[in-house]
GUSEPA-465509 format. One record per residue (C-alpha): residue number from 1; residue in one letter; x, y, z. Coordinates in steps of 0.02 Angstrom, whole numbers, plus 50000, padded with zeros to 5 digits. Layout:
REM residues N
{keti NUM; "A"; {X; Y; Z}}
...
REM end
This chain:
REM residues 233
{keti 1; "X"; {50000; 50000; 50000}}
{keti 2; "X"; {50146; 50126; 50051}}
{keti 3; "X"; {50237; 50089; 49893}}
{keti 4; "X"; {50064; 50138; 49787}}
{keti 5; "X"; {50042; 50275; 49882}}
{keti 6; "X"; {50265; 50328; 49845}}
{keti 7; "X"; {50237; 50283; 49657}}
{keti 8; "X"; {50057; 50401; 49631}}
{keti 9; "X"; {50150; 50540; 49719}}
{keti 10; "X"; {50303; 50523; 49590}}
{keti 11; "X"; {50183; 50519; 49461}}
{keti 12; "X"; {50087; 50673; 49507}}
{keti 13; "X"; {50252; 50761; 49552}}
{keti 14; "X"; {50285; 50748; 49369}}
{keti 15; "X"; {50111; 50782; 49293}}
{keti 16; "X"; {50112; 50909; 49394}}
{keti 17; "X"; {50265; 50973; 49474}}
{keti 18; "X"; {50279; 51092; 49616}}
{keti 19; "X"; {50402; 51213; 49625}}
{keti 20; "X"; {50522; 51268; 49773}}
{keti 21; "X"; {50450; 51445; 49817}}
{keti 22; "X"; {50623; 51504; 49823}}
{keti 23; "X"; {50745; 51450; 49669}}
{keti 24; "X"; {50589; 51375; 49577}}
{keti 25; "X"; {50670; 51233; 49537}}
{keti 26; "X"; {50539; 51066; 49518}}
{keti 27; "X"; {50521; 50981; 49710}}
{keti 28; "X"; {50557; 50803; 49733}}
{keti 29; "X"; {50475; 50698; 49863}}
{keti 30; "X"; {50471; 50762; 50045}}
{keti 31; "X"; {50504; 50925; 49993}}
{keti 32; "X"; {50379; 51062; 50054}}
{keti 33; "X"; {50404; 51220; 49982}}
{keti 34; "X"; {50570; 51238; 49970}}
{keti 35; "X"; {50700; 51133; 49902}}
{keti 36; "X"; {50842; 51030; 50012}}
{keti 37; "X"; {50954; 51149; 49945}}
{keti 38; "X"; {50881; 51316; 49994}}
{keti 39; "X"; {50852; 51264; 50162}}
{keti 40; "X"; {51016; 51220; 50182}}
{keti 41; "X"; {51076; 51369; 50114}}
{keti 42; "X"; {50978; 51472; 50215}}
{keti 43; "X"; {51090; 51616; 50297}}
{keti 44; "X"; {51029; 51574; 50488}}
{keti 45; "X"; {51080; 51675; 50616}}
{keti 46; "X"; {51084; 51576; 50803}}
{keti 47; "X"; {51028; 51752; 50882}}
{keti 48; "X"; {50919; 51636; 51008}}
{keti 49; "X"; {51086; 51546; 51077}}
{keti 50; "X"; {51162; 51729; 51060}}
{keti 51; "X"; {51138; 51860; 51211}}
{keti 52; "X"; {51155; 52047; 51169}}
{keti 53; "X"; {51150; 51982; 50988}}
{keti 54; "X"; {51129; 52112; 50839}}
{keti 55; "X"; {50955; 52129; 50848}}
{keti 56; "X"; {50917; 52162; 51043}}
{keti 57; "X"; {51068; 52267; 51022}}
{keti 58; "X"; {50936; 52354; 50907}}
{keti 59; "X"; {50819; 52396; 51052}}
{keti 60; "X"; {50940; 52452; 51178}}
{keti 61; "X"; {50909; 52632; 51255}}
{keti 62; "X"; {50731; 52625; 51166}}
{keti 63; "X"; {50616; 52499; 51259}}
{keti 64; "X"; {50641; 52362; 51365}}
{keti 65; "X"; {50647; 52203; 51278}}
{keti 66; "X"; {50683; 52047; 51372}}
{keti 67; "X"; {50767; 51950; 51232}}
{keti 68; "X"; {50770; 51955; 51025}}
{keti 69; "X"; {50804; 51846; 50898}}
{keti 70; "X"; {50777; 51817; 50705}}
{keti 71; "X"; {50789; 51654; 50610}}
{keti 72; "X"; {50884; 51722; 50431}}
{keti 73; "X"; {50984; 51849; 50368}}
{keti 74; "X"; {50893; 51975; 50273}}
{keti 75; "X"; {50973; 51992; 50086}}
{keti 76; "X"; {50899; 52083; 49969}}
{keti 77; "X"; {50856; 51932; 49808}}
{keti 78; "X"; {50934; 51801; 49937}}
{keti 79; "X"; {50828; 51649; 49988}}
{keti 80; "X"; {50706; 51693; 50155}}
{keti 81; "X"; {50708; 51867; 50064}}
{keti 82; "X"; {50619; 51777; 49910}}
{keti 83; "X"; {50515; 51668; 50025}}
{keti 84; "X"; {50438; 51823; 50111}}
{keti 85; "X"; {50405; 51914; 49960}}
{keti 86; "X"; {50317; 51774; 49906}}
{keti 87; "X"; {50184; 51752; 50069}}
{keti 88; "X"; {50171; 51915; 50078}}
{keti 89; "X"; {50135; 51981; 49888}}
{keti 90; "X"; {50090; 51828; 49793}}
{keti 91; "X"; {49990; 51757; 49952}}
{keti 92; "X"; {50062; 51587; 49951}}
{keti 93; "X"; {50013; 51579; 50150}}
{keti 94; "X"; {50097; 51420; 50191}}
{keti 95; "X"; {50251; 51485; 50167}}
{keti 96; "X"; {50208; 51565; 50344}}
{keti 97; "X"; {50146; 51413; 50427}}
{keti 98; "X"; {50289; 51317; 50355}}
{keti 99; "X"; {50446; 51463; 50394}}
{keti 100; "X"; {50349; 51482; 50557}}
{keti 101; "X"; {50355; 51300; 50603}}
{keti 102; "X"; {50540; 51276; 50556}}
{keti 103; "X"; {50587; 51410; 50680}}
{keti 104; "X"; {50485; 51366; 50800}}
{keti 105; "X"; {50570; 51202; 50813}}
{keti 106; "X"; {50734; 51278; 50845}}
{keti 107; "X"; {50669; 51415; 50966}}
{keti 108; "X"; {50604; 51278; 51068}}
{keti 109; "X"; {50724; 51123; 51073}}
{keti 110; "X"; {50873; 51259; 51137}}
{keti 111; "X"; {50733; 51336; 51253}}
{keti 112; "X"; {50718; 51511; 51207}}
{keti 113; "X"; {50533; 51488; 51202}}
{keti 114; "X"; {50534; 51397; 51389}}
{keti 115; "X"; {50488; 51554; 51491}}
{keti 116; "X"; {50370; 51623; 51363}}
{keti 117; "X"; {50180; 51631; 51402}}
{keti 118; "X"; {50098; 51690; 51246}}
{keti 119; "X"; {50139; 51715; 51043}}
{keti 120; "X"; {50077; 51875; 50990}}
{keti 121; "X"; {50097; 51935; 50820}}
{keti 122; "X"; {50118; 52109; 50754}}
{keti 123; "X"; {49951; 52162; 50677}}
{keti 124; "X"; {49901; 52222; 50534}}
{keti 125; "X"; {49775; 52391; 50530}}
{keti 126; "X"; {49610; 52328; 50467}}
{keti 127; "X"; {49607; 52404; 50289}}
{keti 128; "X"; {49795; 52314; 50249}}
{keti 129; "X"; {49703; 52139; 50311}}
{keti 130; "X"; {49562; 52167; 50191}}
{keti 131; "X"; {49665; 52201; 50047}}
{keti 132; "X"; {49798; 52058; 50088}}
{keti 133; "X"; {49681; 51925; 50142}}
{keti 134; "X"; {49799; 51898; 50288}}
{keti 135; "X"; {49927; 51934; 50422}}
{keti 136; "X"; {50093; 51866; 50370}}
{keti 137; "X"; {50153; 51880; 50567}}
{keti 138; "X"; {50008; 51772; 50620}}
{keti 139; "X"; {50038; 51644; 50510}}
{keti 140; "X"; {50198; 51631; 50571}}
{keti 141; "X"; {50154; 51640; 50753}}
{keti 142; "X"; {50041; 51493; 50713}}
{keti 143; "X"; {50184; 51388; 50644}}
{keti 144; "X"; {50268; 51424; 50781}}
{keti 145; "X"; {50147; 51371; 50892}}
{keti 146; "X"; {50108; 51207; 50816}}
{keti 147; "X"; {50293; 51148; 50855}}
{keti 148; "X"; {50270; 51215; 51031}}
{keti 149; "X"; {50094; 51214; 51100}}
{keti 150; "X"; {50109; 51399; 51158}}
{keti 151; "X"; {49930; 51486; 51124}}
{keti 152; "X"; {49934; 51624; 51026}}
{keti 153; "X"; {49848; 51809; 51061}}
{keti 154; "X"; {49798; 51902; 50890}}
{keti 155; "X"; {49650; 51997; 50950}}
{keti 156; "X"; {49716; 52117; 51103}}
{keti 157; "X"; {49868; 52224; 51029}}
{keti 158; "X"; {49793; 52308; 50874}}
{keti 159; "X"; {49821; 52451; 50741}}
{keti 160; "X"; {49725; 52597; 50749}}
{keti 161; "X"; {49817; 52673; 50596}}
{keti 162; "X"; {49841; 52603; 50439}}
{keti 163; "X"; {50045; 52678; 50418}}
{keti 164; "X"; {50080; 52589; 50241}}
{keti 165; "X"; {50228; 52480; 50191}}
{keti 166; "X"; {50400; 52514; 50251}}
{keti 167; "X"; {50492; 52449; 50113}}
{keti 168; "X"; {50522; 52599; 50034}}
{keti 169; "X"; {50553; 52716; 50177}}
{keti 170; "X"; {50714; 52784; 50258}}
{keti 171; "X"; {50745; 52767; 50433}}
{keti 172; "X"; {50676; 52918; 50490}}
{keti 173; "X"; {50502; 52880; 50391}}
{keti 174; "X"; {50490; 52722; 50473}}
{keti 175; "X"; {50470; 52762; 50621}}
{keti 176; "X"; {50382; 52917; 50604}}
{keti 177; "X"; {50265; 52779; 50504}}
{keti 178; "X"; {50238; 52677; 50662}}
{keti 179; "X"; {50235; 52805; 50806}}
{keti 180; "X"; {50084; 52776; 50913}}
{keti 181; "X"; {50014; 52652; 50802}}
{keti 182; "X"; {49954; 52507; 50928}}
{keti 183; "X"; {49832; 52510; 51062}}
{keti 184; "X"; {49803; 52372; 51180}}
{keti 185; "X"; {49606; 52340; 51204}}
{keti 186; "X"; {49607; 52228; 51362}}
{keti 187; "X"; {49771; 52257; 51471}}
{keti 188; "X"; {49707; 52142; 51609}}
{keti 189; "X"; {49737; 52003; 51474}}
{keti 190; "X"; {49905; 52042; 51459}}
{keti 191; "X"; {49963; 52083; 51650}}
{keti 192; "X"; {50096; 51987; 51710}}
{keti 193; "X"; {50156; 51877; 51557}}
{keti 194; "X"; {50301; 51853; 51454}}
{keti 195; "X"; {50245; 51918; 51274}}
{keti 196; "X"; {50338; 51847; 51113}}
{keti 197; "X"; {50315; 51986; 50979}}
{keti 198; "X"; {50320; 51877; 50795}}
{keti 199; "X"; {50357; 51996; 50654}}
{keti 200; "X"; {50402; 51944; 50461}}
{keti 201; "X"; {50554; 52070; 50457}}
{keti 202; "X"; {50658; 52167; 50565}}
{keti 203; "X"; {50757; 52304; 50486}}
{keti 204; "X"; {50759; 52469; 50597}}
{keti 205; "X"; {50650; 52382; 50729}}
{keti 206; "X"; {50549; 52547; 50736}}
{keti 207; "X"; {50361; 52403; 50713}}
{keti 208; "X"; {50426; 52287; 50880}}
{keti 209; "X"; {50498; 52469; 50959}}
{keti 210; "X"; {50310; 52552; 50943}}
{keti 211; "X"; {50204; 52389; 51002}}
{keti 212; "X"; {50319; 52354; 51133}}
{keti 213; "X"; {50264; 52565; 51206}}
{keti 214; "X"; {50113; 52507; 51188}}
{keti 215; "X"; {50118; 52359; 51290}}
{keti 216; "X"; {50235; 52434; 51400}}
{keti 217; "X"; {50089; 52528; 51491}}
{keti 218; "X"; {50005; 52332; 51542}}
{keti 219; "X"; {50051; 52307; 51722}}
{keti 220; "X"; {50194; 52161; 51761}}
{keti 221; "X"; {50201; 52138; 51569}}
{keti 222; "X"; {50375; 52064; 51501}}
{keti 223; "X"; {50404; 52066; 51325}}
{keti 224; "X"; {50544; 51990; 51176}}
{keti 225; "X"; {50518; 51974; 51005}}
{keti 226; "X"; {50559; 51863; 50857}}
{keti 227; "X"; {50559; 51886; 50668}}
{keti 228; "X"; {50582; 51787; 50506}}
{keti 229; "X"; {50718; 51901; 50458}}
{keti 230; "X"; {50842; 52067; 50504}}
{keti 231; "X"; {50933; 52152; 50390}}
{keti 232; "X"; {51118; 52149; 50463}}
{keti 233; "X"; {51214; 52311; 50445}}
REM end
């Protein structure tokens, strides 16, 4: 039966082949989304083994994060760069799920998720989740969670302002695009625990910089964050 079931997926994989959402070349069998070779490849960082690492280097002197990490280097047309243009503009959500689960794995077997009470991801303002269908960071918080069995919280920390994409923007604009962009609507929900911020991308960290002011006003409240990607400087 198991050797049916090998020999209809080769023949499917070559009636109809799926591609790795990174290098596009044709998967072969056990391959989800991306090929052996660009996970392999993939520029990881070890921040989450790493104290006073690059990024919570980035927060220093600007709000009081408990620990940061990221799973990738950010490279502009390198591989997790691809992969998150790709859940995010062409809306292939698993990719999400999938980069979401793969971290998660690492964050918890060397226990950087062990003192962590909830996931929550950085939200999208209402009008952006219409038009994209989605919010990239939850998807990711989700994977994470799966690996993990941490709940996640997607309804509390919110955006009252819409800001627009920060892919364009200098420094400056970025975070003038985020200041005072997140409200928390039940701070009882949050008092006393040990909040994992999940973004896509880290590059300034002016997104994790305004949510964590935000949350910082929730009594007993601890917070770190973790992203997909930084861009290393």
């Amino acid at each position: 039966m198991r050797a049916a079931s090998e020999l209809l997926s080769d023949l499917l994989s070559i009636l109809f082949p799926s591609c790795c959402q990174s290098c596009r070349e044709n998967l072969v069998r056990n391959e989800r989304l991306i090929c052996t070779r660009c996970y392999i490849e993939l520029t990881r960082t070890g921040f989450h083994l790493e104290r006073d690492n690059y990024v919570e280097k980035l927060f220093w002197g600007r709000c009081n994060i408990v620990k940061a990490a990221v799973f990738a280097e950010y490279v502009k047309g390198g591989i997790i760069s691809r992969l998150i243009y790709r859940l995010k503009y062409n809306g292939i959500r698993e990719i999400g799920s999938a980069l979401g689960e793969l971290y998660g794995r690492e964050l918890s077997d060397d226990g950087f998720l062990d003192d962590i009470d909830l996931l929550v991801p950085v939200p999208l303002h209402s009008r952006r989740y219409r038009k994209r269908g989605f919010n990239q960071s939850l998807l990711i918080a989700e994977g994470i969670a799966s690996v993990c069995s941490l709940p996640v919280g997607s309804r509390n920390l919110v955006r009252r302002s819409p800001g627009g994409s920060q892919t364009i923007r200098s420094r400056i604009e970025r975070w003038q695009n985020v200041d005072e962009s997140f409200q928390i609507l039940r701070p009882d929900d949050f008092a006393g625990l040990h909040l994992l911020l999940v973004d896509d991308v880290i590059t300034t960290g002016s997104t994790i910089d305004a949510c964590a002011e935000a949350l910082s006003a929730v009594e007993g409240v601890r917070i770190s964050a973790v992203a997909l990607a930084a861009t290393l400087v």
